[in-house]
Chimera marker file (.cmm) of the C-alpha trace (Angstrom):
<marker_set name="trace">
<marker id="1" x="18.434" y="2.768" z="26.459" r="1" g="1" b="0" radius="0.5"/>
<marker id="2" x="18.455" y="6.181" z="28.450" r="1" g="1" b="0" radius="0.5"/>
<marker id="3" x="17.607" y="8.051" z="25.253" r="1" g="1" b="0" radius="0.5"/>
<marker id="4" x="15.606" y="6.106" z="23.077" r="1" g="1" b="0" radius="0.5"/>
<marker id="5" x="12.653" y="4.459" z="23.173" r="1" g="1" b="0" radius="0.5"/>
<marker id="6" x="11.343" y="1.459" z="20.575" r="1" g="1" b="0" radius="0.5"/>
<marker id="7" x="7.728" y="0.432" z="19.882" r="1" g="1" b="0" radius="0.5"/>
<marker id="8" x="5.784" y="-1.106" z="17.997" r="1" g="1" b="0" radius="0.5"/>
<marker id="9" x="2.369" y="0.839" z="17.446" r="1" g="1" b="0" radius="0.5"/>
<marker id="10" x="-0.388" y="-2.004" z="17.514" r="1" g="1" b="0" radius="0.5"/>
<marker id="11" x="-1.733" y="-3.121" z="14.161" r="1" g="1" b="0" radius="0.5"/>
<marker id="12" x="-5.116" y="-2.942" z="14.730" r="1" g="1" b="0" radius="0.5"/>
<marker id="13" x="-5.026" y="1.064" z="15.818" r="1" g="1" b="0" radius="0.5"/>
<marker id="14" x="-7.022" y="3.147" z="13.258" r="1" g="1" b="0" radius="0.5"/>
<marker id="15" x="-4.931" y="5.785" z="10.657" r="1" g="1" b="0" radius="0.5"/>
<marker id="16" x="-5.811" y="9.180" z="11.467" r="1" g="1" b="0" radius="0.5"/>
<marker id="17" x="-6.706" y="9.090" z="15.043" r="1" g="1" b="0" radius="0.5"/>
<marker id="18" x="-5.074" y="9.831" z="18.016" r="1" g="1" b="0" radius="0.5"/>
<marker id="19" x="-3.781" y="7.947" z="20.284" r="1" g="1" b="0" radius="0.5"/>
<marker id="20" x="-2.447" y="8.142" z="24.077" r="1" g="1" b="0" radius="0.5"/>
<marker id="21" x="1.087" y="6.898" z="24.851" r="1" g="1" b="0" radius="0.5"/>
<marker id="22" x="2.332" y="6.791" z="28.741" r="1" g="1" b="0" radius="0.5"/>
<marker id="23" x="5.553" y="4.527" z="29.376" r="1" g="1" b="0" radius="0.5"/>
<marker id="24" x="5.923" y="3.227" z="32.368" r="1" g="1" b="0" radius="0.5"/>
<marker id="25" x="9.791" y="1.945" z="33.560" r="1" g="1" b="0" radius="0.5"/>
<marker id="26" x="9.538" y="0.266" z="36.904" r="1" g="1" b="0" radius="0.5"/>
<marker id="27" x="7.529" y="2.553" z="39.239" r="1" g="1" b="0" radius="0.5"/>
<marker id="28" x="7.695" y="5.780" z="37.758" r="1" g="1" b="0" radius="0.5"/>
<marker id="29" x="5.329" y="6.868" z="35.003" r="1" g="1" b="0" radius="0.5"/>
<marker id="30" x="5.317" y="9.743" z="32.556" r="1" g="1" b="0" radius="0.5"/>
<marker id="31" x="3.061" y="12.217" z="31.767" r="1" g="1" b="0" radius="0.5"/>
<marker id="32" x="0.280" y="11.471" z="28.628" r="1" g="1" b="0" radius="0.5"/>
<marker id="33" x="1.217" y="12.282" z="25.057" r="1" g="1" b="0" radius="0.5"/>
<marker id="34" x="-1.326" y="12.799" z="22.596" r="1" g="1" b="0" radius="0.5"/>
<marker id="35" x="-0.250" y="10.984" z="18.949" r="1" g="1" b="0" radius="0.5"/>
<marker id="36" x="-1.170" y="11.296" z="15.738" r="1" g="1" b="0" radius="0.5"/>
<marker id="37" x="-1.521" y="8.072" z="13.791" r="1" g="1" b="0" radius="0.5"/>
<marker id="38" x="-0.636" y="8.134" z="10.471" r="1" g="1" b="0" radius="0.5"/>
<marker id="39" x="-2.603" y="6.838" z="7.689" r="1" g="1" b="0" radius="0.5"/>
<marker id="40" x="0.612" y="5.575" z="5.740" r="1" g="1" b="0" radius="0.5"/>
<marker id="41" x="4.199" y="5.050" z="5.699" r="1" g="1" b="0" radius="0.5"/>
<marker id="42" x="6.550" y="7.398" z="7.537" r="1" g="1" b="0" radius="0.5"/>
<marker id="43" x="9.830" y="4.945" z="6.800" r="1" g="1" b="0" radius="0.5"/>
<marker id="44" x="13.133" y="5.685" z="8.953" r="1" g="1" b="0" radius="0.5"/>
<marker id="45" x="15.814" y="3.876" z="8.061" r="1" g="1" b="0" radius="0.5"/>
<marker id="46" x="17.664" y="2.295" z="10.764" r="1" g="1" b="0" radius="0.5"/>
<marker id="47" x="21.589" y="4.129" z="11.712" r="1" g="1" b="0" radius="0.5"/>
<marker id="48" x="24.137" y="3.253" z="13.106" r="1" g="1" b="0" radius="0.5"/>
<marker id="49" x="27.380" y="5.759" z="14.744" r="1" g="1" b="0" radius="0.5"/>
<marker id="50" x="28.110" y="8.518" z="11.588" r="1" g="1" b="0" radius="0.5"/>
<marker id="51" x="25.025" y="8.510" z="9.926" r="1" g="1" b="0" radius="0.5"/>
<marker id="52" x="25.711" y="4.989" z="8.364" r="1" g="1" b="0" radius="0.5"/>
<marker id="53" x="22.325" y="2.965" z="6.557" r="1" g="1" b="0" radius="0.5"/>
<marker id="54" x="21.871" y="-0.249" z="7.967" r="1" g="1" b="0" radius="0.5"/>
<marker id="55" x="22.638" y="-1.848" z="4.904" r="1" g="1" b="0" radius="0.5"/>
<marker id="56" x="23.507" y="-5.139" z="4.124" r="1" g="1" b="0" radius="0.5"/>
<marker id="57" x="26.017" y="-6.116" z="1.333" r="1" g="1" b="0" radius="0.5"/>
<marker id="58" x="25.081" y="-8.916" z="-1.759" r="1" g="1" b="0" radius="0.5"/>
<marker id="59" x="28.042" y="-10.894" z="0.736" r="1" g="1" b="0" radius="0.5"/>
<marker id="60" x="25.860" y="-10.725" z="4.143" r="1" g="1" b="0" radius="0.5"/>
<marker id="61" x="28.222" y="-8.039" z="5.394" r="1" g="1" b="0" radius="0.5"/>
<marker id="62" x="27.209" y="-3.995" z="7.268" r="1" g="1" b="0" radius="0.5"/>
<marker id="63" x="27.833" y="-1.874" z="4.402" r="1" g="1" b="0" radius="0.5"/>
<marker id="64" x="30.878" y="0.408" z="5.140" r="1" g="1" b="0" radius="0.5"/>
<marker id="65" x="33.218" y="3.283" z="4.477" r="1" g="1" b="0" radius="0.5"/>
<marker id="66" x="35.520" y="0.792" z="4.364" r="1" g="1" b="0" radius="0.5"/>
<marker id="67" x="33.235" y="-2.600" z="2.958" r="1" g="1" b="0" radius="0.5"/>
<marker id="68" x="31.878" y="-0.875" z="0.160" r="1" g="1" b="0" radius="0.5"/>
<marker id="69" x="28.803" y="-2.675" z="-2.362" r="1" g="1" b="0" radius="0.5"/>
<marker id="70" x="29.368" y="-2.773" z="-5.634" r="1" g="1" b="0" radius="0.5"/>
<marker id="71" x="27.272" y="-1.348" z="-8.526" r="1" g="1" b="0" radius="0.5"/>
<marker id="72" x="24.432" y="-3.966" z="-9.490" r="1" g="1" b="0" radius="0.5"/>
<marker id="73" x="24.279" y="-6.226" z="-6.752" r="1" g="1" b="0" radius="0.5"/>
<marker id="74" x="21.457" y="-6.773" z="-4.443" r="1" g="1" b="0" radius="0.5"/>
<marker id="75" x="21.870" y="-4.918" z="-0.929" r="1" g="1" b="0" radius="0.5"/>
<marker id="76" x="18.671" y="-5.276" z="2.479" r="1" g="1" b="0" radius="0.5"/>
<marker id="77" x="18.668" y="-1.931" z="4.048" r="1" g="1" b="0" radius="0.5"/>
<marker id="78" x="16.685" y="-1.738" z="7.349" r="1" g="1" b="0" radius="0.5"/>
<marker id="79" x="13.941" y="0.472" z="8.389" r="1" g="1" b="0" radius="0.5"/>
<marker id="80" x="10.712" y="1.105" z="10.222" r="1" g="1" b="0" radius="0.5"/>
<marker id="81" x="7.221" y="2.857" z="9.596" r="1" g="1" b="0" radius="0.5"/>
<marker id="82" x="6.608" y="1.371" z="6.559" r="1" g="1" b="0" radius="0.5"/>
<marker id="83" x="2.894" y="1.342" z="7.031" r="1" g="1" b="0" radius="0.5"/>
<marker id="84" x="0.675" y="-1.127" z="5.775" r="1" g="1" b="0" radius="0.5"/>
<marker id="85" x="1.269" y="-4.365" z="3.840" r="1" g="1" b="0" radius="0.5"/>
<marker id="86" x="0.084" y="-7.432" z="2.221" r="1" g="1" b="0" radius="0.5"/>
<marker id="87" x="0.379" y="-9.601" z="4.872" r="1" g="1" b="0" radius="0.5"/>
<marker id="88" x="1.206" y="-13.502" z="4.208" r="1" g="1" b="0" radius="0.5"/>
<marker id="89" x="-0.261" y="-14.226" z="7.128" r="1" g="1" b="0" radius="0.5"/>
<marker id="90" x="-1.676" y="-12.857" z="10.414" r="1" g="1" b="0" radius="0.5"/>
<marker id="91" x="0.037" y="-9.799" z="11.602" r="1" g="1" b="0" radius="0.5"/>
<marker id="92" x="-0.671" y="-9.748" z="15.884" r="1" g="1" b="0" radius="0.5"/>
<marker id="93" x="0.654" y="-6.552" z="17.643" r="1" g="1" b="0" radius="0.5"/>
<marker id="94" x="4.413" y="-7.846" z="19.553" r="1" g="1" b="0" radius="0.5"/>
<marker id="95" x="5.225" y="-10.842" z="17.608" r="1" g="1" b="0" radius="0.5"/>
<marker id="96" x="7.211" y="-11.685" z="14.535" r="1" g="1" b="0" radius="0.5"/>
<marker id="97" x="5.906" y="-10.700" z="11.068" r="1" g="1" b="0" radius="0.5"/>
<marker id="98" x="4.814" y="-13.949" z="9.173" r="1" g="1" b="0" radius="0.5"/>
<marker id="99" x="7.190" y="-16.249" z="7.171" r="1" g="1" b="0" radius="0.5"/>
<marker id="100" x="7.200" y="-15.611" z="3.585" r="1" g="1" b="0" radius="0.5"/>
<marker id="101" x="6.643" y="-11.890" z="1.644" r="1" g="1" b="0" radius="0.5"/>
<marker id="102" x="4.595" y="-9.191" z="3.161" r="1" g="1" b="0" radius="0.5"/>
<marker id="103" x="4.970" y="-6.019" z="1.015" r="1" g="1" b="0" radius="0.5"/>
<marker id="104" x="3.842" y="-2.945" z="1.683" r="1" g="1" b="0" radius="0.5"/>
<marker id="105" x="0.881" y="-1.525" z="-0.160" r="1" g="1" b="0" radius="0.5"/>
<marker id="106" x="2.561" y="2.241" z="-1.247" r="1" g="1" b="0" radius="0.5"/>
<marker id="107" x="4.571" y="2.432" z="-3.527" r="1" g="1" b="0" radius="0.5"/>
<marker id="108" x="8.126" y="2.046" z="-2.701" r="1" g="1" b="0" radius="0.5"/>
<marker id="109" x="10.860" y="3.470" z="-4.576" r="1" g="1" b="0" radius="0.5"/>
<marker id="110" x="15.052" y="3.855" z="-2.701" r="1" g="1" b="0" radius="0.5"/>
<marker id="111" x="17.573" y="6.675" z="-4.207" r="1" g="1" b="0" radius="0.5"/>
<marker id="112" x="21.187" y="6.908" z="-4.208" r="1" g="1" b="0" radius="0.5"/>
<marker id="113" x="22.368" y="9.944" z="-4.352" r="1" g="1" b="0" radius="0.5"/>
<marker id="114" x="20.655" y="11.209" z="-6.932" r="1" g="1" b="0" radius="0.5"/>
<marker id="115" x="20.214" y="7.860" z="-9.092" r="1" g="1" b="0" radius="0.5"/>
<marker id="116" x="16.966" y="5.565" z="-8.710" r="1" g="1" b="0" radius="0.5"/>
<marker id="117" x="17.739" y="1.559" z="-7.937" r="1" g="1" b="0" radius="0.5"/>
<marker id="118" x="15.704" y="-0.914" z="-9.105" r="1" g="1" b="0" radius="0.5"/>
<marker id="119" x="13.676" y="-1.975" z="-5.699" r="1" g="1" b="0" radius="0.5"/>
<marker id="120" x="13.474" y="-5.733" z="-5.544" r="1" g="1" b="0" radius="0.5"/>
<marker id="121" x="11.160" y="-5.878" z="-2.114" r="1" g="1" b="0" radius="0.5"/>
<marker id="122" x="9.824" y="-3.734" z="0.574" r="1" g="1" b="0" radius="0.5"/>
<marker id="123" x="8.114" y="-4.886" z="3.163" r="1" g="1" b="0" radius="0.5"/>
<marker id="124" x="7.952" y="-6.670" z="6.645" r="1" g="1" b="0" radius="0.5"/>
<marker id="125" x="11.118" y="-8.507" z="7.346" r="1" g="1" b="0" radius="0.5"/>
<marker id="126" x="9.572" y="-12.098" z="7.983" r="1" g="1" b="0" radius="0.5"/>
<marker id="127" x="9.741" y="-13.678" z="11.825" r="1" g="1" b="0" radius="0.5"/>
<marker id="128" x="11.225" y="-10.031" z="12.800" r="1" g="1" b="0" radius="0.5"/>
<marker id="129" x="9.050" y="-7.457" z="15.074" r="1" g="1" b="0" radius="0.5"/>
<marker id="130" x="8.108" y="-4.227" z="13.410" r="1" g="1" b="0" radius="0.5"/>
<marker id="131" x="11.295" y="-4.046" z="11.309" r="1" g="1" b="0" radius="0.5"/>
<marker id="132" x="10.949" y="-3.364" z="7.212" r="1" g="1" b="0" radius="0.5"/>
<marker id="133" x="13.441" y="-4.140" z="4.581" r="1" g="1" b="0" radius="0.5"/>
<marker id="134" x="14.235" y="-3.127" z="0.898" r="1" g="1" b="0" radius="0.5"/>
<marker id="135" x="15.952" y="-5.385" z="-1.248" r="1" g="1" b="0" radius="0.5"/>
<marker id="136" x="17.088" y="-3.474" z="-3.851" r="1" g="1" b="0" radius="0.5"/>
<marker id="137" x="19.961" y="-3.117" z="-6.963" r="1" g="1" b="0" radius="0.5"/>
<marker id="138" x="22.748" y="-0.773" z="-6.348" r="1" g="1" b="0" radius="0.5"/>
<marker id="139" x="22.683" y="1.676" z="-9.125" r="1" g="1" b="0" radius="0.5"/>
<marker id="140" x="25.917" y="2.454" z="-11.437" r="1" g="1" b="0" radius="0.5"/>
<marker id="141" x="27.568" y="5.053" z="-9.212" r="1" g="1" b="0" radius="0.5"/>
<marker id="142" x="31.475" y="6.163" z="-9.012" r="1" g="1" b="0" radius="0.5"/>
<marker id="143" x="32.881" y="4.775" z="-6.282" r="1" g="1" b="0" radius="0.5"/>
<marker id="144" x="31.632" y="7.194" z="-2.800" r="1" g="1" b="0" radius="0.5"/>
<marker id="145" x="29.606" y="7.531" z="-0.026" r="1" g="1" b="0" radius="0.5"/>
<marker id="146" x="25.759" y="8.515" z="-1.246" r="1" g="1" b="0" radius="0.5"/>
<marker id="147" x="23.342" y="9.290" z="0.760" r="1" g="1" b="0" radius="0.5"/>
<marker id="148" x="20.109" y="6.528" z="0.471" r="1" g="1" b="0" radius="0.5"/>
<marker id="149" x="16.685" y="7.311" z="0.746" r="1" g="1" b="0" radius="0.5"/>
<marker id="150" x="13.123" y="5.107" z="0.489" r="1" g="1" b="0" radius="0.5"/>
<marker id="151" x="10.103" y="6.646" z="-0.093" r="1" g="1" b="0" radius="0.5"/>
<marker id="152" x="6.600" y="5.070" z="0.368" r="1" g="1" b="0" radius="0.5"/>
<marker id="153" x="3.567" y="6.450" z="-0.950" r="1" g="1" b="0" radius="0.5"/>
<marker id="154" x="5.087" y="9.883" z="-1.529" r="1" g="1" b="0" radius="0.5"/>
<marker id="155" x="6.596" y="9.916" z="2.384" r="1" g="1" b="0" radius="0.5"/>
<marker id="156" x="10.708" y="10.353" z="2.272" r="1" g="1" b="0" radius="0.5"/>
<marker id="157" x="13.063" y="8.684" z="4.494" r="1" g="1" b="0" radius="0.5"/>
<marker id="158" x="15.718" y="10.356" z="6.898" r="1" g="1" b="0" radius="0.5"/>
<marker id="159" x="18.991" y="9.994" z="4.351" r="1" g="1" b="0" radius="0.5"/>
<marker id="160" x="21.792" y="8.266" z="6.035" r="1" g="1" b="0" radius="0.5"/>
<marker id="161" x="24.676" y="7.309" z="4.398" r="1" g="1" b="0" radius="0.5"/>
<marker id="162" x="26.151" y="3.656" z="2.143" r="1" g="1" b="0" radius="0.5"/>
<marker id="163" x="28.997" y="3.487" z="0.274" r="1" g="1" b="0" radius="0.5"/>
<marker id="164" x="29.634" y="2.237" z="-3.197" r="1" g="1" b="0" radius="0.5"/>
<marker id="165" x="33.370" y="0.841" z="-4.620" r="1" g="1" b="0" radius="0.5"/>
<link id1="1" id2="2" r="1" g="1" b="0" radius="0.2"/>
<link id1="2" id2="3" r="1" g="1" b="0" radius="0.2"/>
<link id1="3" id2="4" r="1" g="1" b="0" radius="0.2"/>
<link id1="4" id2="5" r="1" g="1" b="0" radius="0.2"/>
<link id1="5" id2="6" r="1" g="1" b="0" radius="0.2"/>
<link id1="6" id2="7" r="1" g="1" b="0" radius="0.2"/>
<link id1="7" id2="8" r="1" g="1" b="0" radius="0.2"/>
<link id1="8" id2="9" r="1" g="1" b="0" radius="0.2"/>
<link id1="9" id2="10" r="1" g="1" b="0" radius="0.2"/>
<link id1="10" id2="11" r="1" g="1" b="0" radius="0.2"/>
<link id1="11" id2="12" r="1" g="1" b="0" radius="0.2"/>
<link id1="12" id2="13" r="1" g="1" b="0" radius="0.2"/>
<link id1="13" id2="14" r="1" g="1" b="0" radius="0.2"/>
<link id1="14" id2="15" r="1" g="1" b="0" radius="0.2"/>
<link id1="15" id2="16" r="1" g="1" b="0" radius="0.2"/>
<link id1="16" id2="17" r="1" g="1" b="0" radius="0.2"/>
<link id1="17" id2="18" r="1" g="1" b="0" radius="0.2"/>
<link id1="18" id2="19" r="1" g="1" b="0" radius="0.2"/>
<link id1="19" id2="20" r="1" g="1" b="0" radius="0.2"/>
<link id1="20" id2="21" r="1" g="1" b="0" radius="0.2"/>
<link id1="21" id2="22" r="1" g="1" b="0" radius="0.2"/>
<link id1="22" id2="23" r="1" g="1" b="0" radius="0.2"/>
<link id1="23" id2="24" r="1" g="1" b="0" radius="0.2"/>
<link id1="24" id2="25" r="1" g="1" b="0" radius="0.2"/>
<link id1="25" id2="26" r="1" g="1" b="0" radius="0.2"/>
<link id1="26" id2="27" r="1" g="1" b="0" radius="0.2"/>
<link id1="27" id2="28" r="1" g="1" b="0" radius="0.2"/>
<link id1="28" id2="29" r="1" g="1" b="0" radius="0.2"/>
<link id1="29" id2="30" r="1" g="1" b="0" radius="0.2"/>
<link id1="30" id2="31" r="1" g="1" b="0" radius="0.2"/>
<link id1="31" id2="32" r="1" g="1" b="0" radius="0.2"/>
<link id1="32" id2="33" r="1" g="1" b="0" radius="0.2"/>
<link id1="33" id2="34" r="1" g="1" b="0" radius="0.2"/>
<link id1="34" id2="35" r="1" g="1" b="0" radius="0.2"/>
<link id1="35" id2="36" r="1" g="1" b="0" radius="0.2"/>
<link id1="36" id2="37" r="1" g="1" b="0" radius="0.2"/>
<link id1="37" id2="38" r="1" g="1" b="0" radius="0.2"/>
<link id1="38" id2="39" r="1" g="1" b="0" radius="0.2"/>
<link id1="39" id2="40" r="1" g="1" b="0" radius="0.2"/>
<link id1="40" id2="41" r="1" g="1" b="0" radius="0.2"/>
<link id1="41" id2="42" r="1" g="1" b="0" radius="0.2"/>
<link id1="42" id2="43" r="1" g="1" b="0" radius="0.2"/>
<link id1="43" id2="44" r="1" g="1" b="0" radius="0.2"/>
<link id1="44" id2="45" r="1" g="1" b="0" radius="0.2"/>
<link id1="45" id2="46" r="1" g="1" b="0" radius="0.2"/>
<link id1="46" id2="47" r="1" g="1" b="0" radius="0.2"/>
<link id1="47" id2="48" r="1" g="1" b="0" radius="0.2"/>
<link id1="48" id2="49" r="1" g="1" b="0" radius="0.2"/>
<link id1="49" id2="50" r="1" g="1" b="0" radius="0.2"/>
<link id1="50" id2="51" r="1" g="1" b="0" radius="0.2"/>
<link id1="51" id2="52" r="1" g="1" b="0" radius="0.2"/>
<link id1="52" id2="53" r="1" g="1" b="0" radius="0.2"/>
<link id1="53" id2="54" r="1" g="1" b="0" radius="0.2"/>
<link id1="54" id2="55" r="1" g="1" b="0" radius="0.2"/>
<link id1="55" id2="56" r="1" g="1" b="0" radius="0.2"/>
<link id1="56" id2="57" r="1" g="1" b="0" radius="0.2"/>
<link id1="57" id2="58" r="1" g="1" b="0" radius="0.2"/>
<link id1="58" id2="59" r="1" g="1" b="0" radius="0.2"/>
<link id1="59" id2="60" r="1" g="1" b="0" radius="0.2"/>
<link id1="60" id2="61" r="1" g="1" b="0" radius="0.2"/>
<link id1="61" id2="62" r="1" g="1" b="0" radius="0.2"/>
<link id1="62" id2="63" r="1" g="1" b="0" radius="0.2"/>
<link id1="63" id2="64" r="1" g="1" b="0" radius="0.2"/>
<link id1="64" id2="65" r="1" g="1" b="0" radius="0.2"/>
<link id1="65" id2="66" r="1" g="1" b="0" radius="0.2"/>
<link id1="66" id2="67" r="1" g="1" b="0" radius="0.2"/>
<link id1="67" id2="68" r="1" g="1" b="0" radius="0.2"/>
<link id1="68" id2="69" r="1" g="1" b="0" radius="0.2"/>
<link id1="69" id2="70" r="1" g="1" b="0" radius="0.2"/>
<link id1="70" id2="71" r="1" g="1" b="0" radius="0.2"/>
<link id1="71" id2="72" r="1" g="1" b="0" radius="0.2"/>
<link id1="72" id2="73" r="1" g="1" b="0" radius="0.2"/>
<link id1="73" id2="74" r="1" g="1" b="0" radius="0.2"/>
<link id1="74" id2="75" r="1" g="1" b="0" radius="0.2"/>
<link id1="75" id2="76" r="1" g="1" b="0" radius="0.2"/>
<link id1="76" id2="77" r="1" g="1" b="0" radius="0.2"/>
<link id1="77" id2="78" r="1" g="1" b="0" radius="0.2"/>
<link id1="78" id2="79" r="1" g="1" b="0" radius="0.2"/>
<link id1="79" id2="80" r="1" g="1" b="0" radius="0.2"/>
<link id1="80" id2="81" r="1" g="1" b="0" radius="0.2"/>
<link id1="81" id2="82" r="1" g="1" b="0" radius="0.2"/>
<link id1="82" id2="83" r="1" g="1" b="0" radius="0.2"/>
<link id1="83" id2="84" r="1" g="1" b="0" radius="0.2"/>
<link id1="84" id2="85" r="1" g="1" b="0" radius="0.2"/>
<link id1="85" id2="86" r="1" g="1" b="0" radius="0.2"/>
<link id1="86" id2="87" r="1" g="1" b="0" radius="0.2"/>
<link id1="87" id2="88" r="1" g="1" b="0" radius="0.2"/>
<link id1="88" id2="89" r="1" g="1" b="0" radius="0.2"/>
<link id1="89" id2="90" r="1" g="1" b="0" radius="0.2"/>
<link id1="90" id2="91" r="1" g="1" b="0" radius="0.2"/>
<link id1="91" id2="92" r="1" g="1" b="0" radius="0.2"/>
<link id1="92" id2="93" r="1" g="1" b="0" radius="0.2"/>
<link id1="93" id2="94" r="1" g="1" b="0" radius="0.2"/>
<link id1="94" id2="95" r="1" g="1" b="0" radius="0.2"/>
<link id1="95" id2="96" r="1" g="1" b="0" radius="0.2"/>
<link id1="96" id2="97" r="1" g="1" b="0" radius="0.2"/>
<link id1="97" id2="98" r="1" g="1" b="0" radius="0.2"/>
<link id1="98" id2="99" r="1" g="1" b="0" radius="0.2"/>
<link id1="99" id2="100" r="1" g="1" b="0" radius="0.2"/>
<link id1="100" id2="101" r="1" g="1" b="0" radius="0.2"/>
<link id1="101" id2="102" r="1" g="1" b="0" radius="0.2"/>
<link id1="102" id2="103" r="1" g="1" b="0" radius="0.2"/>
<link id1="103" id2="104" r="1" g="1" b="0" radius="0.2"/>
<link id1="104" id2="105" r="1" g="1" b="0" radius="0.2"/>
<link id1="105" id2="106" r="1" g="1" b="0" radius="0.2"/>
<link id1="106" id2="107" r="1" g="1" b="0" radius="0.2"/>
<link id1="107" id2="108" r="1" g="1" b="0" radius="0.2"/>
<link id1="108" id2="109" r="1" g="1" b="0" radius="0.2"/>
<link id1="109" id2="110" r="1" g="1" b="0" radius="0.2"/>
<link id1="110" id2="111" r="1" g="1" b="0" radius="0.2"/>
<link id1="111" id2="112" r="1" g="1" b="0" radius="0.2"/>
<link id1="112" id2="113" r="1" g="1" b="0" radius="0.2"/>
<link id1="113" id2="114" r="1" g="1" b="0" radius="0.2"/>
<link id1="114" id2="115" r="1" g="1" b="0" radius="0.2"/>
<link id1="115" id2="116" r="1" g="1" b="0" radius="0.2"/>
<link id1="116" id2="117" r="1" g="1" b="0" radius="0.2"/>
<link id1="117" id2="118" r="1" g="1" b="0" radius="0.2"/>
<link id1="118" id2="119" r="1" g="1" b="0" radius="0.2"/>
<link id1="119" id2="120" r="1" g="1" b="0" radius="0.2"/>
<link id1="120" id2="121" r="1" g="1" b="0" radius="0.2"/>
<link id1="121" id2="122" r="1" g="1" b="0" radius="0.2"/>
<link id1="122" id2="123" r="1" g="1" b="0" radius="0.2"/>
<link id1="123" id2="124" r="1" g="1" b="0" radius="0.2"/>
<link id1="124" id2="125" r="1" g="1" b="0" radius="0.2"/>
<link id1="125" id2="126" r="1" g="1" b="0" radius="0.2"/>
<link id1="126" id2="127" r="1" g="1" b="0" radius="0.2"/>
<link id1="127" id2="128" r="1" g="1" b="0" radius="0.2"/>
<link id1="128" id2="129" r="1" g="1" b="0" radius="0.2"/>
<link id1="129" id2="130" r="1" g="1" b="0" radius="0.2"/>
<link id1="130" id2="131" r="1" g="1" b="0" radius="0.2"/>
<link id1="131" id2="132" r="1" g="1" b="0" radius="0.2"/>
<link id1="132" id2="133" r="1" g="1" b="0" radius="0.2"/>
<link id1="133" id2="134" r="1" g="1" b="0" radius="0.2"/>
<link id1="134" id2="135" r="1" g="1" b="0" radius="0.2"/>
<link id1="135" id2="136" r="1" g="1" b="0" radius="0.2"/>
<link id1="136" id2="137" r="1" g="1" b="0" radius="0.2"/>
<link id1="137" id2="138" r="1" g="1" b="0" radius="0.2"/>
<link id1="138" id2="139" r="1" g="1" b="0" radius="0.2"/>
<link id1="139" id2="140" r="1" g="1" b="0" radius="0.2"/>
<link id1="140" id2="141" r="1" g="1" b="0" radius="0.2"/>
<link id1="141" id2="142" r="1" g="1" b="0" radius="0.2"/>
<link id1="142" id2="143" r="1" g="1" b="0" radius="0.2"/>
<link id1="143" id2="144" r="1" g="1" b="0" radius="0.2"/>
<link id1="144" id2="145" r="1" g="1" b="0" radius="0.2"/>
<link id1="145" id2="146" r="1" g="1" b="0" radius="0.2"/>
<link id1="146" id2="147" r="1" g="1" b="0" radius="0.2"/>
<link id1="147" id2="148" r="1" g="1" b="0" radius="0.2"/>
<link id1="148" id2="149" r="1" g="1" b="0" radius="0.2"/>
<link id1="149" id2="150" r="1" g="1" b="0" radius="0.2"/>
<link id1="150" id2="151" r="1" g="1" b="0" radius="0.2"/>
<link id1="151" id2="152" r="1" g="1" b="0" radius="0.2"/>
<link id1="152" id2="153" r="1" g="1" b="0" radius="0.2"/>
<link id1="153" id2="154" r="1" g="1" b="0" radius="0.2"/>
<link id1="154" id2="155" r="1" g="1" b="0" radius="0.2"/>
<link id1="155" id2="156" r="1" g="1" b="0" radius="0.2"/>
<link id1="156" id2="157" r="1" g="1" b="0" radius="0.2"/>
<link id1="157" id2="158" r="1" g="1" b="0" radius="0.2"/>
<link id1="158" id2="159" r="1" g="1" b="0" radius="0.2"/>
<link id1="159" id2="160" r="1" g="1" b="0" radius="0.2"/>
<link id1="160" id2="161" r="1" g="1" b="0" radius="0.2"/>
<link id1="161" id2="162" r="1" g="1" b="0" radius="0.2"/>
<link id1="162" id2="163" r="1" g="1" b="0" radius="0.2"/>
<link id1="163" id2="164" r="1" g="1" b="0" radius="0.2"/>
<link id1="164" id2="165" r="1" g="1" b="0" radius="0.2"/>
</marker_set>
C-alpha cells in the first residue's frame, strides 16, 4: 500500500534496544530510522473504514453498525504488538505462529465502553503471521456503538469502535 507499511519485528531482537529499519521497494531505498524496541506489549487493534474493531461476531461475521453482537457471547477482535507469549511451539521470525494456544505473558484485560469483559484468550492467532487475538465475553451493555480497548501489561490500545444490539 502507498501509505502503510506492515512488519513483523523479528522475534529474536532484544527489548530495549534499538534497532535500524531501511525498506527497500524495488531500487529505491530510504533513509535509516533509528527504533526503539519495546520491552512489552504495545497492542493496536486492527481497523477497518470509520474507526470500526476488527471484531468478529459469536456467528463468524465483521462486527457492524449494522451486525451488531449481542451481550454475553464470545466475540475474536484482531490486533498486533502484543509482545511476548507462551509459545506452543517454535516461534521463527516470517512464518505462521504455531498450532494450538500461545498467550501472551502480560496481563490482558479488553473494555467496552466503560464496562470490563471477561477475556477468554489473548494471544498469537495460531498458523497466522504476527497477528494477536482476544476472545472475549461481550459485557451487558444497552444496545450502541462502544468504543473497545485491550490492554497488556498496563499498555492501552488505540479505541476503535464495535457495536452491541
Amino acid at each position: 500500500d502507498p501509505n502503510q507499511i506492515d512488519a513483523q519485528m523479528p522475534w529474536d531482537i532484544q527489548p530495549n534496544t534499538v534497532a535500524t529499519v531501511v525498506v527497500k521497494n524495488g531500487t529505491a531505498t530510504s533513509n535509516a530510522v533509528a527504533v526503539t524496541i519495546p520491552a512489552a506489549a504495545t497492542p493496536g487493534i486492527s481497523v477497518y473504514p470509520s474507526n470500526r474493531a476488527v471484531v468478529v461476531n459469536a456467528d463468524g461475521t465483521v462486527n457492524s453498525a449494522s451486525n451488531a453482537a449481542s451481550a454475553g457471547d464470545e466475540v475474536v477482535a484482531y490486533f498486533t504488538g502484543g509482545g511476548p507469549v507462551q509459545s506452543a511451539g517454535k516461534l521463527v521470525t516470517g512464518a505462521p505462529a504455531p498450532n494450538g494456544l500461545s498467550p501472551v505473558t502480560g496481563n490482558a484485560t479488553v473494555t467496552l465502553g466503560t464496562a470490563t469483559a471477561v477475556v477468554k484468550y489473548a494471544g498469537l492467532t495460531p498458523q497466522s503471521i504476527g497477528l494477536y487475538q482476544v476472545n472475549f465475553l461481550v459485557p451487558a451493555l444497552a444496545k450502541g456503538t462502544y468504543n473497545l480497548v485491550i490492554t497488556i501489561g498496563g499498555a492501552a490500545s488505540n479505541n476503535p469502535v464495535m457495536t452491541v444490539k
